[in-house]
C-alpha positions in Angstrom: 0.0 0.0 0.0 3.3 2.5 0.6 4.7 1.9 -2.3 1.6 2.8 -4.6 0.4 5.1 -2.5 4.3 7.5 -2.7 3.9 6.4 -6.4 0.1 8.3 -6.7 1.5 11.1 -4.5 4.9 11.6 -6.6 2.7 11.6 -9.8 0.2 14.2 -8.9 3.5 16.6 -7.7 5.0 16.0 -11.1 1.5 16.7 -13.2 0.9 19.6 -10.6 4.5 20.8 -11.5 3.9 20.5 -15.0 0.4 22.3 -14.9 1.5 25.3 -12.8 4.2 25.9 -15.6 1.3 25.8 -18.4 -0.3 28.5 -15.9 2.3 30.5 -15.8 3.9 30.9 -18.6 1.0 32.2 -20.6 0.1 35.9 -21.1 -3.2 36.4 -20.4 -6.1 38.6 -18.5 -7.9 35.6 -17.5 -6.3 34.7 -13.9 -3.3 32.6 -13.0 -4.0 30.5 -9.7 -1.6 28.5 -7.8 -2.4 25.1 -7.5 -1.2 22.5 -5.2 -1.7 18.9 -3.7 -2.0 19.6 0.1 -1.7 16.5 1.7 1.5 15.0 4.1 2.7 12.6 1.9 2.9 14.9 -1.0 4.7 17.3 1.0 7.2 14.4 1.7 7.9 13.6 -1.2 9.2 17.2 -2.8 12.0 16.9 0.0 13.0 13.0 0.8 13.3 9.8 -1.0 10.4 7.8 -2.5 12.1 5.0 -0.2 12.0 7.1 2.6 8.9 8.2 2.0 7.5 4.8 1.9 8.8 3.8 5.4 7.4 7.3 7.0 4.0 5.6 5.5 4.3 2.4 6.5 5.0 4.0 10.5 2.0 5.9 10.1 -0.4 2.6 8.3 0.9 0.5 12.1 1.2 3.4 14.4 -3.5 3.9 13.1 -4.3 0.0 12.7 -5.8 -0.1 15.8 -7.6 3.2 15.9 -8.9 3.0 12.1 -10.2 -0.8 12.8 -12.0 0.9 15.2 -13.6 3.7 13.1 -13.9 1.7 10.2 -12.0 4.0 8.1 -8.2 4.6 7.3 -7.1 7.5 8.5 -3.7 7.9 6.8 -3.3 8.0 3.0 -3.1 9.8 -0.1 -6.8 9.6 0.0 -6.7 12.3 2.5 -5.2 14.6 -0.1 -6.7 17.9 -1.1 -6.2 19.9 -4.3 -5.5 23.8 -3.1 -6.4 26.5 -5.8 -5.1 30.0 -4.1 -6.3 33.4 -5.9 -3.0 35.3 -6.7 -4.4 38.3 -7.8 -6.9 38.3 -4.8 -4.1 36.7 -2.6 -7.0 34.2 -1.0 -7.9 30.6 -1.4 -10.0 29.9 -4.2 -12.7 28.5 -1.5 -13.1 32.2 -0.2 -13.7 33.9 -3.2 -17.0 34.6 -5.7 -18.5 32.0 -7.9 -17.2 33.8 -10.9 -13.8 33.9 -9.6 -14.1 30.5 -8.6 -15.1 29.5 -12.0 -12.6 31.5 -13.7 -9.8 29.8 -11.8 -11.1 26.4 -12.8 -11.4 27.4 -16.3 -7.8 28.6 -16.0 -6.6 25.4 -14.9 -8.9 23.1 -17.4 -7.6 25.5 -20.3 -4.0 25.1 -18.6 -4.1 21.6 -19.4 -5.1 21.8 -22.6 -2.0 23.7 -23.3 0.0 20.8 -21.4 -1.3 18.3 -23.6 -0.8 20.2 -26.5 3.3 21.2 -25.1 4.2 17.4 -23.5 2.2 15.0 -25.6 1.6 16.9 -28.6 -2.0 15.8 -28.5 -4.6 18.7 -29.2 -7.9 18.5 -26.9 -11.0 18.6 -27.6 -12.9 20.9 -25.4 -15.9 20.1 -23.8 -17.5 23.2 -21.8 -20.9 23.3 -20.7 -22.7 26.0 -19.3 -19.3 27.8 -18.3 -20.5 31.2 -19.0 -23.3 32.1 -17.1 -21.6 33.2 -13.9 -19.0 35.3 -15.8 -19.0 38.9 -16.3 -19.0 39.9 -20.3 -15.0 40.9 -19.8 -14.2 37.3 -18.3 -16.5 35.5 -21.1 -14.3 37.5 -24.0 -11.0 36.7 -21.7 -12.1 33.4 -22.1 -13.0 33.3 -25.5 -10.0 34.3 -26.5 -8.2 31.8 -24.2 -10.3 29.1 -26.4 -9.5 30.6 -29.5 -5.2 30.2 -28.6 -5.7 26.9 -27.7 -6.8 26.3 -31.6 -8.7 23.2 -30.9 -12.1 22.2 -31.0 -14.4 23.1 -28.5 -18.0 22.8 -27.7 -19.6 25.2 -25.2 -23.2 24.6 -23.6 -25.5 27.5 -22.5 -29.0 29.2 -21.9 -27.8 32.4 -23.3 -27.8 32.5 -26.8 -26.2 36.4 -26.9 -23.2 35.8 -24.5 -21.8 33.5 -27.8 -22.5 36.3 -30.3 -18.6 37.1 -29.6 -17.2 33.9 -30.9 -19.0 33.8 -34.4 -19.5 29.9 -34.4 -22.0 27.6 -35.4 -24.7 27.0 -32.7 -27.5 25.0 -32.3 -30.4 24.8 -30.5 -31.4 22.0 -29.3 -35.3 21.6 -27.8 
């Protein structure tokens, strides 16, 4: 269980790694969170051996049998692990901010990963978005728009609002 569980945490630091570069390293309005995997054995593993890393695990899996056979759950684990999204430009935690923030910084990261597939595997995305735009401002929908547009891949977008499209010039359809 260690060693697959260090394995799952190293891999989410590494994609995290690669994803905050995608972030930041574009020029863009449209905002630039930080985004990490908070949880103990991911923090382990930026500063100590996978090995290491393994042991610290196994001490923790013997020193909580008895206690999680008890509750009926495990209490240590990379199950435990959260993914943080802080607001740079509002210097808060995503969590804390407004829905349109919120859904602005996810945006940013699903767009970021487009552009890591596009940089590490040379694989171009197809872009599924539905009903993304409804809680952003008409500044944020043409920041996105033109985030979409960069990626130069195809994308579908879902929505109520016919008008908040008009921007992109695409096909549409309505579907009853």
């Amino acid at each position: 269980m260690a060693e697959y569980g260090v394995a799952v945490a190293a891999a989410r630091v590494e994609i995290i790694s690669y994803l905050q570069t995608a972030i930041d390293e574009r020029e863009s309005l449209f905002p630039k969170p930080e985004i990490n995997m908070a949880g103990k054995y991911e923090e382990l593993i930026k500063s100590r051996s996978a090995l290491e890393v393994e042991d610290i695990f196994v001490s923790d899996l013997a020193n909580s049998r008895y206690q999680d056979a008890d509750s009926g759950r495990t209490s240590q684990g990379v199950h435990r692990t959260d993914f943080a999204v802080f607001n740079k430009a509002k210097n808060i935690a995503a969590e804390y901010s407004s829905t349109g923030e919120q859904k602005a910084l996810l945006l940013s990261i699903v767009i970021a990963l487009g552009r890591m597939l596009k940089a590490y595997k040379n694989r171009t995305p197809i872009m599924l978005l539905d009903e993304v735009v409804a809680h952003l401002d008409e500044g944020r929908r043409t920041e996105l728009f033109d985030e979409i547009k960069s990626l130069n891949c195809q994308t579908f977008l879902s929505g109520t609002e016919n008008n908040f499209f008009e921007p992109l010039n695409a096909k549409h359809f309505l579907i009853e």
